[in-house]
N, C-alpha and C positions, 0 to 999 in steps of 0.2 A: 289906339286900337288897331289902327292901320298898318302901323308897325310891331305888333304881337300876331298879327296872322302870316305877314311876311315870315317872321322865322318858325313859324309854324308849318307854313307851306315849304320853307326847306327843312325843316326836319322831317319829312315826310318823303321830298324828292330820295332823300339819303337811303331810307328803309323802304323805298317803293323796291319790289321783286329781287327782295334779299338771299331769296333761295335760289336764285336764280343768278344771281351775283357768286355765290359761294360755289356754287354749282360749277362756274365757268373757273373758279379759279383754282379749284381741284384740278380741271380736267386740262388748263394752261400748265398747272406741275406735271401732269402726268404726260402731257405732251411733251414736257423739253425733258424727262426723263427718256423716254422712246429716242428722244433725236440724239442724247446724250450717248445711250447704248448702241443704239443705232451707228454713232461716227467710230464710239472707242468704247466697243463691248467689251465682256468678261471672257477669259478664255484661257486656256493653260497652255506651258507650256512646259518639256520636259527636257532635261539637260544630263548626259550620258557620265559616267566614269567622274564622279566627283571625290576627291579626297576626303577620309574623314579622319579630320584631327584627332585624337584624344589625350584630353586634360584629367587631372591632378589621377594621374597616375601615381603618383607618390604614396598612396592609399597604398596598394599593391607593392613596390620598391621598398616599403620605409621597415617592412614585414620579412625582409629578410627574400621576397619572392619574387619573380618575373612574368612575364605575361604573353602569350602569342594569340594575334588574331585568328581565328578557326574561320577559311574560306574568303573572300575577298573583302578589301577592306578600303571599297571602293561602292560610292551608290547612285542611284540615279535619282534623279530631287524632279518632281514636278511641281511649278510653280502656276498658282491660280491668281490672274492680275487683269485690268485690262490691257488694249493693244497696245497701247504706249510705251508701259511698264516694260511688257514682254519684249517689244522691239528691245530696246535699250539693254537689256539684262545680256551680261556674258558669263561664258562658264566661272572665270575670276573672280564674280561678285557674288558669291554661292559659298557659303562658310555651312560643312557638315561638324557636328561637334556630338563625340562620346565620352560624355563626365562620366567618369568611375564612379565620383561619388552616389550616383544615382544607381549604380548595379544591383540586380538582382542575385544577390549572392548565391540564391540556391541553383540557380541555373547562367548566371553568367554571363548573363543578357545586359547591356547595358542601351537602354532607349540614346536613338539618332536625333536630334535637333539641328533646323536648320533656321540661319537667318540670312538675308541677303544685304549687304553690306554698301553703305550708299543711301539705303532707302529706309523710309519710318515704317514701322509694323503697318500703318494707315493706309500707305502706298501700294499696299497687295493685300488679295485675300488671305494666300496662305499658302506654304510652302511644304509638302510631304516629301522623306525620304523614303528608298526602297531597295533594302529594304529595309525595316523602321529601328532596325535593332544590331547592334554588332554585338557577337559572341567572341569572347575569349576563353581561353584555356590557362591555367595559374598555376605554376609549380616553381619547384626551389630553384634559386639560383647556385651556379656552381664557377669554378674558373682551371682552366687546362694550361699550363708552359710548355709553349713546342718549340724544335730549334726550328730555325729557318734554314732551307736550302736554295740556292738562285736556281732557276731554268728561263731560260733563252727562249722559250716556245719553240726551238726548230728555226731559228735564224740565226742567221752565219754574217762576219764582217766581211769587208772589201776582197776580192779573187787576190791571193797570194800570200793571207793572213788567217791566224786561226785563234782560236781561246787559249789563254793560260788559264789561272786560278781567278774564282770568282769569289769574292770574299762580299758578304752580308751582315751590314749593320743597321741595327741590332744584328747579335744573331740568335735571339730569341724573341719570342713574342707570346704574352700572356691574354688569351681570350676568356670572356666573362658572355654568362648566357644561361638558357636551358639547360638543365643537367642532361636531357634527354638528346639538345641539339649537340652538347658538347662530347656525347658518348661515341656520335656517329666521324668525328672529327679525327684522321688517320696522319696528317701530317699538312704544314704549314709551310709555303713555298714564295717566293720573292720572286716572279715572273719582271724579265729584264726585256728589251729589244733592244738587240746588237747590230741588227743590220746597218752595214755601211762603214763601222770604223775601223779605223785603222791605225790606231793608238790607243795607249791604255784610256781610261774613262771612266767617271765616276755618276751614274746613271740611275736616276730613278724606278723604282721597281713599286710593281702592283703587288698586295698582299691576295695569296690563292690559297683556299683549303679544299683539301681530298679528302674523301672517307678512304676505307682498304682497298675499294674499288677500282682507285683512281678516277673518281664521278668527282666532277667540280661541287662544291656547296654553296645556301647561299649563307651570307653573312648580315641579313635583315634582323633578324632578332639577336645579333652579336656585339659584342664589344673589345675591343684590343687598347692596348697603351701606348700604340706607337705614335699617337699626340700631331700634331701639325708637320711635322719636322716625316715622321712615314719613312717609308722605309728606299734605303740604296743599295748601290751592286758597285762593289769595286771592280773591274772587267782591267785582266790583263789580257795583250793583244801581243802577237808573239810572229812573229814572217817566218814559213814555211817554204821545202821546197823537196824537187824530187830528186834523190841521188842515187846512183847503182851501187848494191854490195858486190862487196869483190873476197874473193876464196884464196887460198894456197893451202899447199897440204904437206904433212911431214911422212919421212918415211920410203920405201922401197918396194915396188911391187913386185910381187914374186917371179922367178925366171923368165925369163920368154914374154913378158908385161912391159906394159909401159903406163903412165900416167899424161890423161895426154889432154886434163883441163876441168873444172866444176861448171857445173851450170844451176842456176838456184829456182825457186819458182817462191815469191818474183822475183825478179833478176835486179829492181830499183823498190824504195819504201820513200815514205813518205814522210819528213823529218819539219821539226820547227824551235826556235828556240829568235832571245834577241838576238840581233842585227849584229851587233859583237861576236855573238857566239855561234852564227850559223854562218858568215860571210864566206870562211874560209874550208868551209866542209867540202869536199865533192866527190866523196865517195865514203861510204862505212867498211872497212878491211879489218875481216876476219882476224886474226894472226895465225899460222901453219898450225899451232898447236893443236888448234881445237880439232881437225880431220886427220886420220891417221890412214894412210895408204899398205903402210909395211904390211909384205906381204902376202897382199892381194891379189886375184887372180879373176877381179868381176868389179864392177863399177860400187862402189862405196855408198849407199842412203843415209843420211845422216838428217835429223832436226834441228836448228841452232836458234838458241835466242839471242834475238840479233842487241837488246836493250843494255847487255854489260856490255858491249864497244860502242857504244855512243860516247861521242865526245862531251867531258864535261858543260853543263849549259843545254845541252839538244836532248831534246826527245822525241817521241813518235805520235805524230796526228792523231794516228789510229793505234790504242792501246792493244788491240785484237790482233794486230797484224805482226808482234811480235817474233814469233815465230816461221823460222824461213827453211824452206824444203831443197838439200844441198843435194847433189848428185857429184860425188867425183870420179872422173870416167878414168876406168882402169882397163885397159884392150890389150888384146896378144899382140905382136909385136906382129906387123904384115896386113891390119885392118884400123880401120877409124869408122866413126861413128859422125854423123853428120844431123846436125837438128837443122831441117827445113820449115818456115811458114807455109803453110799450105795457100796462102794468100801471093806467095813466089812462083805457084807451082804455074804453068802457060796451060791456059785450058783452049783445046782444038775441036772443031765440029760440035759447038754446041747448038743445036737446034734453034732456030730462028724467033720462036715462040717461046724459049724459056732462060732460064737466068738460072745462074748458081748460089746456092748460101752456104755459108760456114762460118765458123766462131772466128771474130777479127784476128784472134791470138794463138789460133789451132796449131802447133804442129807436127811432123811426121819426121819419124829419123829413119837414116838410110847407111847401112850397111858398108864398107869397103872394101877387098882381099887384093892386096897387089906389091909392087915394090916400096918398099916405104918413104924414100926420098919420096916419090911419084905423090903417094897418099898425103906428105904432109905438107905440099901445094897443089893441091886439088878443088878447083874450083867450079863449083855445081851450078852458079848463081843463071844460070842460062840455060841449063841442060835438062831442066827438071819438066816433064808435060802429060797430060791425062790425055784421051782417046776420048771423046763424047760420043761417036758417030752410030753405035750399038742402042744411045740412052734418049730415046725420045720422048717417052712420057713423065710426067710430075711423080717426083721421089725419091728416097733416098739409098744409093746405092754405093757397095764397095767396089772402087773405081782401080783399075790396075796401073801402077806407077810408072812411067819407061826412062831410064835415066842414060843421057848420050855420053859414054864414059872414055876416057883415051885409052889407047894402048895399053895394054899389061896391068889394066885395074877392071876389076870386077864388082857387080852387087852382090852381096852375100847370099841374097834371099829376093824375094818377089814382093816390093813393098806393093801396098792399096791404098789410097785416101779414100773415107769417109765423106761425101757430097750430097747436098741435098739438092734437086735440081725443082725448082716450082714455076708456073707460068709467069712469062713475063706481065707485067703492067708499064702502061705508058709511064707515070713517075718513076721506072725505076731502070738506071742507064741496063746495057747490057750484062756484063760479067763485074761490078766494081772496078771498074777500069780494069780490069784482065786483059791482057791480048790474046786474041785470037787467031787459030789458024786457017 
């Protein structure tokens, strides 16, 4: 008996203030919930410019069709986790995905899915992208063959070398795309950099498209065939150098004339070819045929393309510059004609405050009447000087020539130089080293 009420009285300890039991152990959950939130709450966080892959595109491709993204194709994914999660989390573990398979055909829409990579679905609440849907645009595919051409961008190899021929292999390339992208497509170009050699080279080239514009394109939604291997630039390199052309002339100038020299504009070109073929150039000569004096009775104008006397092997840097402007000076017998730089000429009393400018290559001819032994050793290179003393203010005026001549030779005429005269500044010496008087 004494031992039937013992476990009676514990059965009863057990069940004494059960609600009150129950009560406390609710409220001990709900407390280490609070503390739980409390250390490592819920909370988002959002992650800028996320790529969004898209799979089985081949829905689309297998159709004969292609595909472009309409507006960015790029989202920003807000992630809902506690503090922990979100520390840890970096843009890298952020997988955006557009299944085709899921597209909304009629509008194009293909829902965004995101999952974070690393972690069980368990580990976060939940991950939204934004925005939630990427649209594309679906039309035919098409494919365009262009030849290739190299460009250099506007760089040049080592000072005293220039380009030969640029040869591109392939030298075509077939692009696949948009029929729409491939319409605006005007030509196809193997962009090289040349800077710096100075021997021939076989150089890797970037593939560039133009529209008619000349506006770069991009090549995102394109495809070409030029495979791993892409594309190169044969570059030949060719030494270059500056040589004077030189004139003679056939024939007899009329009575009482004389021929008495050419002068050309320019007077040197600019030549390049191999090392073989250029070493021994140092001059390009005309031959008499091409000027013909007979007859004359006034100096001779003549054009000549200077590119049929090139020596086999050379040619000319500059294609444009072909053509060369001949003067053959034909004077009465008792005068000569004199080409001075204006750069020779002694400029005297120029005001303290100002400076002179003129074209580095200006210059002025000057007259002679006298015995003709005299004239045809007459030397100016001293005697030639302008007056400043009248010219005080900033501008440009025609300046009267004074030329100190010997005995029994005269100027024909009253030459002027052309001067512009502007304020000095401290960077800038006086007259270009001019002497002064």
């Amino acid at each position: 008996m004494e031992r039937m009420a013992q476990k009676k009285m514990r059965k009863y300890r057990f069940t004494d203030n059960l609600g009150l039991k129950i009560i406390a152990l609710i409220f001990s959950a709900f407390l280490w919930l609070i503390v739980v939130n409390v250390d490592n709450p819920v909370g988002s966080r959002t992650f800028q410019d996320i790529p969004v892959t898209i799979i089985n595109d081949d829905i689309i491709l297998s159709s004969g069709e292609v595909y472009q993204v309409l507006g960015e194709d790029t989202v920003s994914v807000t992630v809902y986790a506690n503090r922990q999660v979100r520390q840890e989390l970096d843009s890298e573990d952020i997988i955006a995905i557009a299944d085709v398979s899921q597209m909304d055909t009629t509008t194009n829409l293909i829902p965004i899915s995101v999952t974070i990579q690393g972690y069980d679905r368990d580990d976060y609440d939940t991950a939204v992208a934004t925005p939630r849907n990427l649209r594309i645009q679906r039309e035919k595919s098409g494919r365009k063959v262009l030849a290739l051409t190299a460009d250099t961008g506007g760089t040049v190899p080592r000072d005293g070398y220039t380009l030969g021929d640029l040869t591109v292999r392939p030298d075509n390339v077939t692009i696949t795309g948009p029929e729409s992208a491939l319409e605006n497509i005007d030509r196809a170009v193997a962009k090289v950099d040349v800077s710096g050699i100075s021997k021939d080279s076989e150089l890797s080239a970037e593939l560039k498209l133009y529209d008619v514009n000349g506006n770069e394109l991009g090549q995102s939604q394109l495809e070409n065939n030029l495979g791993d291997e892409g594309l190169t630039v044969s570059v030949e390199v060719l030494e270059e150098k500056t040589v004077p052309v030189e004139f003679n002339v056939t024939g007899t100038p009329a009575d009482g004339y004389r021929y008495t020299g050419c002068t050309s504009e320019p007077e040197s070109i600019r030549i390049c070819g191999r090392s073989d073929d250029i070493r021994g150039v140092d001059a390009i000569r005309v031959p008499a045929s091409v000027i013909s004096v007979e007859g004359e009775n006034a100096p001779v104008e003549q054009t000549v393309d200077i590119t049929e006397f090139l020596p086999e092997g050379v040619s000319l840097v500059d294609e444009n510059s072909a053509e060369i402007q001949v003067t053959a000076m034909v004077e009465q017998d008792g005068t000569r004609t004199i080409h001075m730089l204006v750069s020779s000429i002694r400029i005297g009393n120029l005001a303290d405050d100002l400076q002179v400018d003129y074209e580095p290559d200006a210059e002025i001819d000057l007259q002679f009447r006298g015995d003709q032994q005299a004239l045809d050793v007459l030397d100016i290179s001293n005697a030639v000087s302008v007056d400043l003393s009248d010219y005080t203010e900033p501008g440009t005026y025609d300046v009267p020539v004074y030329v100190n001549t010997p005995e029994g030779i005269e100027v024909t005429s009253e030459p002027t130089v052309t001067l512009t005269l502007t304020e000095k500044t401290e960077e800038t010496p006086d007259t270009s080293g001019q002497e002064t008087e």
